[in-house]
Every structure is written in C-alpha cells, then in structure tokens.
C-alpha positions in Angstrom: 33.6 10.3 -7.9 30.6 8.0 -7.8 28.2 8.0 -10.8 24.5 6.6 -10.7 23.9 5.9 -14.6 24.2 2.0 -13.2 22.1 2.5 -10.0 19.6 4.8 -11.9 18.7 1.7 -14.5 19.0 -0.9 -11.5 16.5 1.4 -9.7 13.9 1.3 -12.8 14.5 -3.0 -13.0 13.7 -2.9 -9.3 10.6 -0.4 -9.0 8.8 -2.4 -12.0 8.8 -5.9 -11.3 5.9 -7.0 -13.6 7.7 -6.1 -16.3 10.9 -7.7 -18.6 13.3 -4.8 -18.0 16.7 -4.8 -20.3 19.4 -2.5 -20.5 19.8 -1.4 -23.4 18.9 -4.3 -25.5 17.3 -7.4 -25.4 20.5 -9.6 -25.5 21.3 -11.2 -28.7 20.7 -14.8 -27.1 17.1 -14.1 -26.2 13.8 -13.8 -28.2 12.3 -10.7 -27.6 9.2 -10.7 -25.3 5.7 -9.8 -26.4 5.8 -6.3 -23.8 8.9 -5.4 -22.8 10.9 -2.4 -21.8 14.7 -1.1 -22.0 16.4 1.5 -20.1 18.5 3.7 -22.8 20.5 7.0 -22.6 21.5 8.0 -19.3 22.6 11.4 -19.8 24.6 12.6 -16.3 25.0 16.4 -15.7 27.0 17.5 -12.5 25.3 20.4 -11.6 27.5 21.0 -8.1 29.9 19.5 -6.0 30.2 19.6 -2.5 32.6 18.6 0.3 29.9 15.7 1.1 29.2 14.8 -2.6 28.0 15.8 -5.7 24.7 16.9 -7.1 23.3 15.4 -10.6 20.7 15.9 -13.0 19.8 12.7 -14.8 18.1 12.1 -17.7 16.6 8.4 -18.7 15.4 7.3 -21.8 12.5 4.5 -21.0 11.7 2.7 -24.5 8.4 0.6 -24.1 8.1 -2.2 -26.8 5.1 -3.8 -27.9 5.9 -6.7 -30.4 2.5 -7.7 -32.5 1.4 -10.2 -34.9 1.9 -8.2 -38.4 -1.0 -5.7 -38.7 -2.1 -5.6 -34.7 -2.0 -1.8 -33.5 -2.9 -1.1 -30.0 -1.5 1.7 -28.2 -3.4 0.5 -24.8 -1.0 -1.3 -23.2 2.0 1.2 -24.0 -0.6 3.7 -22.0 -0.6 1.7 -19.5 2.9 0.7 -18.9 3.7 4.4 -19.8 1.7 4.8 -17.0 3.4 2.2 -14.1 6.6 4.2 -15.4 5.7 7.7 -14.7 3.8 6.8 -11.9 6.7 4.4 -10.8 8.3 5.1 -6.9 12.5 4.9 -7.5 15.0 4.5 -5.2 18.7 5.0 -6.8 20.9 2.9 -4.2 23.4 5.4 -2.9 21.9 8.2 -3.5 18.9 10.6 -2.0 16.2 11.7 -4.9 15.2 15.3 -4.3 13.0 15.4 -7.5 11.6 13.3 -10.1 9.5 14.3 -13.3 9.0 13.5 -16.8 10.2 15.6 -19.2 8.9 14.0 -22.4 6.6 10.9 -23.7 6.5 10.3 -27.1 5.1 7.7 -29.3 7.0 6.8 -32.6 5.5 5.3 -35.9 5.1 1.4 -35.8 7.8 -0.7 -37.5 6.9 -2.9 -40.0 9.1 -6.8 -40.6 7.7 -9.8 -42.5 6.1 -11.1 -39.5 5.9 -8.8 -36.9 4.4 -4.5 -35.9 6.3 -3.2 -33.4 5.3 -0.4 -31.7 7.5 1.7 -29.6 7.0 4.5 -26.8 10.0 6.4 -25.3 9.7 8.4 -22.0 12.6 10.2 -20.9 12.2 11.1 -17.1 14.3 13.7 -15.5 16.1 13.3 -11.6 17.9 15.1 -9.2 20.2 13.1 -7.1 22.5 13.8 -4.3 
C-alpha cells in the first residue's frame, strides 16, 4: 500500500519556493528564520480501495511562523503567506488530486521569550487523492 503523507509535504516544499519550508521542525542545528513555515500532522483516511488503488482523504497542518524583535506584532505577512498557501497549486507525486480546500485557518496568541514575539498561523488544508 502506498501512502502520500511524504509526497503530500514534498508537494507543499515544491509548490512554495519563496519560502523556508521544514518538516516538522526547524532542525535542532539551524537558527530559525525570520518567516518560515513547517508542514505538521498529516492525518491519512482511506476512504476506498480499489483494484487500481486506493482513495485518501488528507489532512495538513501548515504552521506559518513569524519570529519578531520582542514587542513587533504584525499579522500582515502571515496574511500573505496564508495566502500563497491557500492559493498554492500542489501536485502530490504519485498520485491524481481530485479536490483541494481549506478546512480551517486559525491564528494563535503571540509567544513571548526574552528576546523574541513569535507569532504563529496554522492552516489545515483538506485533499482527496487517488
């Protein structure tokens, strides 16, 4: 049985370019970017199975991070990259997209350190995939 949680997070990587795209985390040997985004939570249902295949429902979990000098709130550029990700045009290697949508955007309270505010957006987008 072939899964696409890989190919579905590969496909997000490749579709936004302008963007530093991690999965999962920003690994432990790297400082974390000003703008960047990670690809979290791949939930895989099988909804049928065929003698050519299965059928999946997917859902993604797209966190957007905006690291700030302490005090610095903006929400604009989490818009905008909200945005490029909603708007984004997939292709999951492997597999044929028959629909795409966004099931839920949500924007979480800003987290506070010593030096840094961090604001976060999560946008969990919903595909079928044969």
């Amino acid at each position: 049985m072939n899964i696409p949680n890989s190919k579905v997070r590969k496909a997000y990587i490749e579709a936004l370019p302008q963007y530093k795209i991690f999965d999962i985390a920003v690994p432990s040997d790297e400082e974390p970017p000003e703008l960047y985004l990670t690809v979290n939570n791949v939930v895989l249902n099988e909804t049928e199975n065929y003698k050519n295949g299965d059928e999946w429902q997917i859902a993604t979990s797209i966190n957007i991070w905006h690291v700030n000098e302490k005090g610095f709130i903006s929400s604009l550029d989490l818009e905008q990259v909200a945005n490029d990700v909603i708007n984004s045009q997939i292709e999951i290697e492997g597999f044929k997209l028959q629909h795409r949508e966004m099931f839920d955007c949500k924007q979480f309270e800003p987290i506070e350190t010593d030096k840094e505010t961090i604001e976060r957006m999560v946008i969990v987008m919903k595909h079928w995939v044969v």
